[in-house]
C-alpha positions in Angstrom: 84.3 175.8 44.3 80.5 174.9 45.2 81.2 171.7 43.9 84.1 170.6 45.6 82.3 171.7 48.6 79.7 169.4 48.1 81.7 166.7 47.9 84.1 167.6 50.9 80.7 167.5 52.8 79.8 164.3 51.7 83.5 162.9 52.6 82.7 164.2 55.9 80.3 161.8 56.9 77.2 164.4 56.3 74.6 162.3 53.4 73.6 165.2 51.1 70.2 165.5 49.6 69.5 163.8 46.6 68.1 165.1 43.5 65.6 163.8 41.4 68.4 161.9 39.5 69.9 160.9 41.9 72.6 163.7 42.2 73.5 166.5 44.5 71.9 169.5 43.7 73.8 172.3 42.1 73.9 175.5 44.2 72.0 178.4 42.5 74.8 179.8 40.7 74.8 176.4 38.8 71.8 176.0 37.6 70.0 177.1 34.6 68.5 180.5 34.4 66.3 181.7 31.3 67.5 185.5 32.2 66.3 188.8 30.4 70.0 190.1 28.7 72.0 190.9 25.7 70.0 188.3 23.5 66.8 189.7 25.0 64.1 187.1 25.9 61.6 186.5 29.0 62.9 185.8 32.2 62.4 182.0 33.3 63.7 179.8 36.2 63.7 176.6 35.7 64.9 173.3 38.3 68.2 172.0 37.7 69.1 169.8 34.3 70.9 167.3 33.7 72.6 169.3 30.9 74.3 171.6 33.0 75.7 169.1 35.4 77.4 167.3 32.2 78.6 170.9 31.5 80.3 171.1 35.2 81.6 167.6 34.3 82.9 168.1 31.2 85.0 171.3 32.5 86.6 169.6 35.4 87.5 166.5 33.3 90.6 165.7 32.0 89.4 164.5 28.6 90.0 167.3 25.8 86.9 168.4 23.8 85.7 167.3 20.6 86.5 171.0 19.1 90.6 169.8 19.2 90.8 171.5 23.0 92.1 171.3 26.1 90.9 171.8 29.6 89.0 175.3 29.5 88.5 178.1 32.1 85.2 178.1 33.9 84.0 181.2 31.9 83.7 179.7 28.1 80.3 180.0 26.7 79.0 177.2 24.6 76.7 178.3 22.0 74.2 176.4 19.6 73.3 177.6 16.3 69.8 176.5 14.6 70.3 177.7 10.9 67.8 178.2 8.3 67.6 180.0 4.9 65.3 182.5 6.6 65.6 182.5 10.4 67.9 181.3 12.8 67.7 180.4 16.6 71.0 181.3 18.8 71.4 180.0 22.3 74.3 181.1 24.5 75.4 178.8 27.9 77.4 180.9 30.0 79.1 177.8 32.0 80.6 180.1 34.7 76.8 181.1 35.6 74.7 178.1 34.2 72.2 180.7 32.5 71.4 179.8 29.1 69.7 183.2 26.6 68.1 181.9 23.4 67.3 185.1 20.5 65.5 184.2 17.4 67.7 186.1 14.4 65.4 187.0 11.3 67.7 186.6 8.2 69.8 184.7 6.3 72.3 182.4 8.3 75.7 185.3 7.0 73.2 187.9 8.9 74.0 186.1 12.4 77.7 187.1 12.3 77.4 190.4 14.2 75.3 188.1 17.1 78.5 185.6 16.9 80.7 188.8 17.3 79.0 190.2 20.2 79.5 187.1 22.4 81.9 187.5 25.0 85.2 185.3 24.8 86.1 182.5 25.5 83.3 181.1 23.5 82.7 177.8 21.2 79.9 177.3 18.7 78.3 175.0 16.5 75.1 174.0 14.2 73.9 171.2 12.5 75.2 170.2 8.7 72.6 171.0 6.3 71.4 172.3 3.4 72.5 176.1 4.3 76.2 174.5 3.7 79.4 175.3 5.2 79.3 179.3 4.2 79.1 180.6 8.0 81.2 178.4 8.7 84.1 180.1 6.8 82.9 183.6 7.1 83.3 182.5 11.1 86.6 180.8 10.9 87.8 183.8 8.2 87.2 186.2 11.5 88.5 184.4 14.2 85.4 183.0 15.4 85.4 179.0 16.7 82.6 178.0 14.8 82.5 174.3 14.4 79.8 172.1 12.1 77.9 168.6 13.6 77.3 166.0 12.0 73.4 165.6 12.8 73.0 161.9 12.0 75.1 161.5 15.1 73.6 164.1 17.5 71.2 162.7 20.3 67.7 163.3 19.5 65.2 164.2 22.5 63.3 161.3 23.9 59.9 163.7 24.8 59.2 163.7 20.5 59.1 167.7 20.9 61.3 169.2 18.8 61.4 173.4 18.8 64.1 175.7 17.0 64.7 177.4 20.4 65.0 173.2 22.0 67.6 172.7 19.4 70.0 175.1 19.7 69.5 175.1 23.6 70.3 171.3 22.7 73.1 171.8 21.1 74.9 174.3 23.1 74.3 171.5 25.8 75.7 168.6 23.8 78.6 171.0 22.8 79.5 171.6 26.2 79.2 167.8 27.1 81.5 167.1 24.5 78.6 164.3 23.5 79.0 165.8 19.3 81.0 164.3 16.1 82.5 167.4 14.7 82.9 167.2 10.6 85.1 168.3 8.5 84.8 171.2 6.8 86.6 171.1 3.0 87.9 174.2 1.4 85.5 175.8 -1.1 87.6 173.6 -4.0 86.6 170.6 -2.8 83.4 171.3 -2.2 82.9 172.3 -5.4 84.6 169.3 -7.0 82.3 167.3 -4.8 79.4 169.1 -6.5 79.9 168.5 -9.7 80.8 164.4 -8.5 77.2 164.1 -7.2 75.9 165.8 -9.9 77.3 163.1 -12.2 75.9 160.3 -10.1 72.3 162.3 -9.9 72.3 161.7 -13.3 73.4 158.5 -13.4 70.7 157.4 -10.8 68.4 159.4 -13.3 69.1 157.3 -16.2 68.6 153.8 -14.4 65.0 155.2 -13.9 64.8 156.4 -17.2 65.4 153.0 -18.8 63.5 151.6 -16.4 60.7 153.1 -17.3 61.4 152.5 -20.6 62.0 148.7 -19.7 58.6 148.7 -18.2 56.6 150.4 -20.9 57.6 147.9 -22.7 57.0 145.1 -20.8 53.4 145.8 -20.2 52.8 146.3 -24.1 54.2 142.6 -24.5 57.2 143.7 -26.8 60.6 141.6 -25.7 63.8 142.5 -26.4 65.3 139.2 -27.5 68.8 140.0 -28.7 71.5 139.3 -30.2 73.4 141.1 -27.2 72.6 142.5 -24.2 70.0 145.7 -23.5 71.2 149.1 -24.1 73.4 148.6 -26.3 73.7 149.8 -30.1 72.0 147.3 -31.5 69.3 147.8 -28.8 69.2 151.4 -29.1 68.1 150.9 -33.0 65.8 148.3 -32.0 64.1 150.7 -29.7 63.7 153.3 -32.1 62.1 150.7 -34.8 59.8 149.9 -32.8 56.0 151.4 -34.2 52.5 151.4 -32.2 48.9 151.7 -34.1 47.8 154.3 -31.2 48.9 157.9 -30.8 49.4 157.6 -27.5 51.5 155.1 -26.9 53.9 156.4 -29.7 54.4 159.5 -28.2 54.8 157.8 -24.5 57.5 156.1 -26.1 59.3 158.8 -28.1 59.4 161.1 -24.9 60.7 158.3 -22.7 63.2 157.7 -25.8 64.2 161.2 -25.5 64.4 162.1 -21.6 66.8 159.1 -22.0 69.0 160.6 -24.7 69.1 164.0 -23.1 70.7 162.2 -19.9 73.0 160.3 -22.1 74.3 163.8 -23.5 74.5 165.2 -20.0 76.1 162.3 -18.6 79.4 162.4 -21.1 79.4 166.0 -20.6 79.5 166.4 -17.0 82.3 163.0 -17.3 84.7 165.3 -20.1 84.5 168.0 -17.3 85.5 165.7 -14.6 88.6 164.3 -16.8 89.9 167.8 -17.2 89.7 168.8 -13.6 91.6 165.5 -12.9 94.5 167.0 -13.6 94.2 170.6 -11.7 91.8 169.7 -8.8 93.8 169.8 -5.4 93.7 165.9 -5.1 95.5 165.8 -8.5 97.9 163.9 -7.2 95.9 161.5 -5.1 93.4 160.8 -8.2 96.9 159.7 -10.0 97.6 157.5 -7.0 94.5 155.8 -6.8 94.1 154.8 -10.9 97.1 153.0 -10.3 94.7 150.4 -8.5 92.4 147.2 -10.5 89.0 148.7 -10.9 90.0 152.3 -9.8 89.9 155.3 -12.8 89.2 158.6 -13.0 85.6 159.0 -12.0 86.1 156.1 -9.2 89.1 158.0 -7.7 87.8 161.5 -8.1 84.8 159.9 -6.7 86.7 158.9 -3.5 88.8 162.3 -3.3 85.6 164.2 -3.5 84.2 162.4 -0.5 86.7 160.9 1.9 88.1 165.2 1.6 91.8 164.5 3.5 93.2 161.1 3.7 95.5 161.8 6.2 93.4 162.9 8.8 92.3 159.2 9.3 95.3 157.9 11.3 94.2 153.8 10.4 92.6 152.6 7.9 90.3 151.1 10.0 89.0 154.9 11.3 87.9 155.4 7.2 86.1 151.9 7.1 84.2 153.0 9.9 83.7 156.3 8.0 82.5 155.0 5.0 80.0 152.6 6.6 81.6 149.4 5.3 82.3 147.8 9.1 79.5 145.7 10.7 77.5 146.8 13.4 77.8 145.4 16.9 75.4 144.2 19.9 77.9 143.3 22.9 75.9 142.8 26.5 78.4 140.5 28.5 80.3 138.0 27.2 77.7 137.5 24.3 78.7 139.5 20.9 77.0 139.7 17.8 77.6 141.2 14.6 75.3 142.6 12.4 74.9 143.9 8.7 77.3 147.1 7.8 76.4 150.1 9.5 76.1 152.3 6.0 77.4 155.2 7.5 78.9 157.8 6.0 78.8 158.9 2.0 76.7 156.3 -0.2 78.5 157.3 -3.3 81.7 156.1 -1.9 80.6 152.9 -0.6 79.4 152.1 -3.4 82.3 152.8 -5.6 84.2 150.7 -3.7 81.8 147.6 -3.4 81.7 148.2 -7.7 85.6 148.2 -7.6 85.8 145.0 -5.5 84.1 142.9 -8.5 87.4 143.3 -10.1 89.1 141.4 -7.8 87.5 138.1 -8.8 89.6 137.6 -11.6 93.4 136.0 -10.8 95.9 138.8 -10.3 97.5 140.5 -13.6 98.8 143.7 -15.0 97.1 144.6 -18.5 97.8 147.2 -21.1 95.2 149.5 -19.2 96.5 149.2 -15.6 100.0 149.4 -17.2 99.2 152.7 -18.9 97.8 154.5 -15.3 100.9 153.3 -13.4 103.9 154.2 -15.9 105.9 157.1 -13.8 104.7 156.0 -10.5 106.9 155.2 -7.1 107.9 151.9 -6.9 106.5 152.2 -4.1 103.0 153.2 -5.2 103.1 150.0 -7.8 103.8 147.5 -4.7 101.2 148.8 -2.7 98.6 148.1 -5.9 100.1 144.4 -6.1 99.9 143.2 -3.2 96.0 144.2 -3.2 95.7 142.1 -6.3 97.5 139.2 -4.6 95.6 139.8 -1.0 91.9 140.5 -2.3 91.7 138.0 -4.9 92.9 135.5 -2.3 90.3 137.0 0.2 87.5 136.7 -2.7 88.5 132.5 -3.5 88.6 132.2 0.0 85.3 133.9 1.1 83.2 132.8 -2.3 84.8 129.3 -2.9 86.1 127.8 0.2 83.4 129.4 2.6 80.3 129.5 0.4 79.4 133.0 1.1 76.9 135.1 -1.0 78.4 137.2 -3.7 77.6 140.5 -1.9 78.9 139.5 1.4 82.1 138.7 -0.6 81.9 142.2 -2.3 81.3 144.1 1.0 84.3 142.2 2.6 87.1 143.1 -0.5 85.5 146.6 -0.9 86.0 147.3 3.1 89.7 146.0 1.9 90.5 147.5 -0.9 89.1 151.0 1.4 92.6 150.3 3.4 94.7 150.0 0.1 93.3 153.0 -1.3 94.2 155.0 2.2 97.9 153.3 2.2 98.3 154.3 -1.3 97.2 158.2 -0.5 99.1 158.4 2.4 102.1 156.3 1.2 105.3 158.7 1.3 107.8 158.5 -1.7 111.2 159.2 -2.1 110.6 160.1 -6.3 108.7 162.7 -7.6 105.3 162.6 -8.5 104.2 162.3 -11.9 102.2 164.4 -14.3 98.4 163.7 -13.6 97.3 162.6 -17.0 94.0 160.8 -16.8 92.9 158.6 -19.6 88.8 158.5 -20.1 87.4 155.1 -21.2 85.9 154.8 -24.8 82.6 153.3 -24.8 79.3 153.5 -26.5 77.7 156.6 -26.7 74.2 155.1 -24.7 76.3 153.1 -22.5 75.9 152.6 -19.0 
């Protein structure tokens, strides 16, 4: 191979030239072309980039590819997707030739499957998670196509500011080819829609914090306290909202609508929650949701929560590899011998961090089994009910030792159990048991009807 030449020649005691960063420069079959073919655009030629070089790199290295492969011929094409609802850029790098052909696809993104059909094998391909979901995806996969999905928060961004469809997917067939992307996960369409309906309970539970905090605030500038007895939104201060009377027109009715927006989320809120309890039992993570109630501060919402998020527990071979995936691990700024560590990254789903840092709070309290926690582990594994004691035992130690004996903040101690507890919950999923697995039979917690 050219390459191989060149560096025989430079063995050889001959100094090559030097490119403009500072590498040999590719022979012409290597470099990148902008050609007229197939995809049909303008014909273009352009110096070497850097891109294509990586590409040479990445196909003589030894190191398998993000996609799950091995070593692949010389002929693969790598090819970038940049999906939209409406229009779609597709960019083909043909590494056996180093010509890249771009083609701008008017449609919806399902249109581009004919395009994805048309390109010769051996071929990979990906695009950027967003809002057009994981439909091509499937439709791909369903048809034999290798058509993986990015995770964009970790994609390198260009350092020149311009950002182009065509630049994108060029970009991305590039990075692909380096093997420089984080590949995600794509759930089956159950999940997915079980994950829908789990963010659509916390939209509405985000939406009814603002609601009362509008209400709160209404309030508060009209000088009118809530002084008790009890705490706010509660019966008691339900009623004592409603009693309340202004002389003006205005601000009566400001209230009464705020009063009602609030109410309407309260019904939506214990509707969308009975829905959840019954799919606790048939949802493909039926099982798992059983598993994880039998945990302090873990019940149905909290564990469907988790299911719906996380997707596969076993496909996170340490527990350590799904703290980093939720976000719950501190960052790091090592040069030398000098290391510092930083707040938590926050990377990954929000909901399930904080579900977790919300289940850690229970932890304060000494270890115990009540009627509750009794209830969600009857029929369990032995097996499963060790795992869920020894968290009690290990976190509330870690909490009296962090709070107490160290005098850390409260949310620092939170952060530290929750990014815990995250490794009991995976032990727990992934735990394999000799008896079998229970009925899932989820219990939904009785509260006031304008509860939190």
């Amino acid at each position: 191979m050219a390459v191989q030449a060149a560096a025989g020649a430079t063995a050889g005691g001959a100094t090559p030239e030097r490119g403009r960063i500072g590498r040999p420069p590719l022979p012409r079959s290597l470099q990148t072309i902008w050609r007229t073919g197939r995809l049909g655009i303008e014909a273009k030629s352009v110096p070497p980039r850097r891109g294509v070089m990586f590409a040479v790199e990445a196909a003589t290295s030894t190191r398998a590819h993000n996609t799950g492969g091995t070593d692949m011929p010389d002929g693969i094409r790598w090819v970038g997707l940049d999906v939209h609802a409406r229009e779609s850029t597709i960019a083909v790098f043909d590494q056996a030739t180093g010509e890249v052909a771009t083609k701008r696809v008017v449609g919806r993104p399902h249109e581009l499957l004919p395009l994805l059909r048309a390109v010769e094998r051996p071929a990979r391909m990906v695009y950027e998670a967003g809002p057009t979901g994981y439909g091509l995806a499937r439709r791909a996969l369903a048809e034999g196509i290798e058509l993986g999905v990015c995770a964009p928060s970790k994609t390198e961004r260009p350092a020149d500011r311009v950002k182009t469809d065509k630049r994108d997917a060029v970009r991305l067939a590039r990075l692909l080819a380096a093997g420089e992307l984080v590949l995600v996960t794509i759930p089956s369409l159950e999940r997915e829609q079980l994950r829908d309906l789990v963010r659509c309970r916390e939209d509405i539970r985000c939406d009814l914090v603002r609601a009362r905090h509008r209400i709160g605030n209404f309030l508060l500038r009209r000088e009118i306290y809530w002084e008790g007895p009890g705490e706010a939104w509660t019966r008691k201060h339900r009623s004592w909202l409603t009693s309340i009377r202004f002389s003006d027109l205005a601000s009566q009715a400001t209230l009464a609508d705020y009063l009602h927006a609030h109410d309407v989320l309260i019904a939506r809120r214990d509707q969308v929650e009975a829905d959840l309890a019954k799919l606790a039992t048939s949802a493909p993570c039926a099982h798992t949701v059983a598993r994880l109630r039998c945990l302090r501060g873990i019940d149905t919402l909290s564990a469907l929560g988790l299911c719906a998020e996380i997707g596969e527990w076993g496909r996170f071979d340490h527990p350590d590899q799904l703290s980093a995936y939720l976000g719950i691990v501190p960052c790091e700024h090592t040069t030398g011998s000098q290391r510092r560590l930083g707040s938590i990254t926050k990377a990954g789903s929000t909901h399930a961090r904080r579900l977790l840092i919300e289940a850690a709070y229970h932890y304060r309290r000494g270890p115990g089994v009540g009627q509750a926690l009794e209830l969600r582990q009857r029929g369990h594994a032995p097996e499963i009910i060790n795992i869920s004691w020894k968290a009690q035992r290990r976190l509330n130690a870690r909490w009296r030792q962090l709070k107490d004996a160290r005098r850390k903040p409260g949310g620092i101690v939170a952060v530290a159990v929750a990014r815990e507890l995250a490794a009991y919950c995976w032990e727990i999923a992934t735990c394999p048991t000799t008896s079998p697995e229970p009925t899932p039979t989820p219990t939904t917690r009785k509260r006031l009807s304008n509860s939190r």
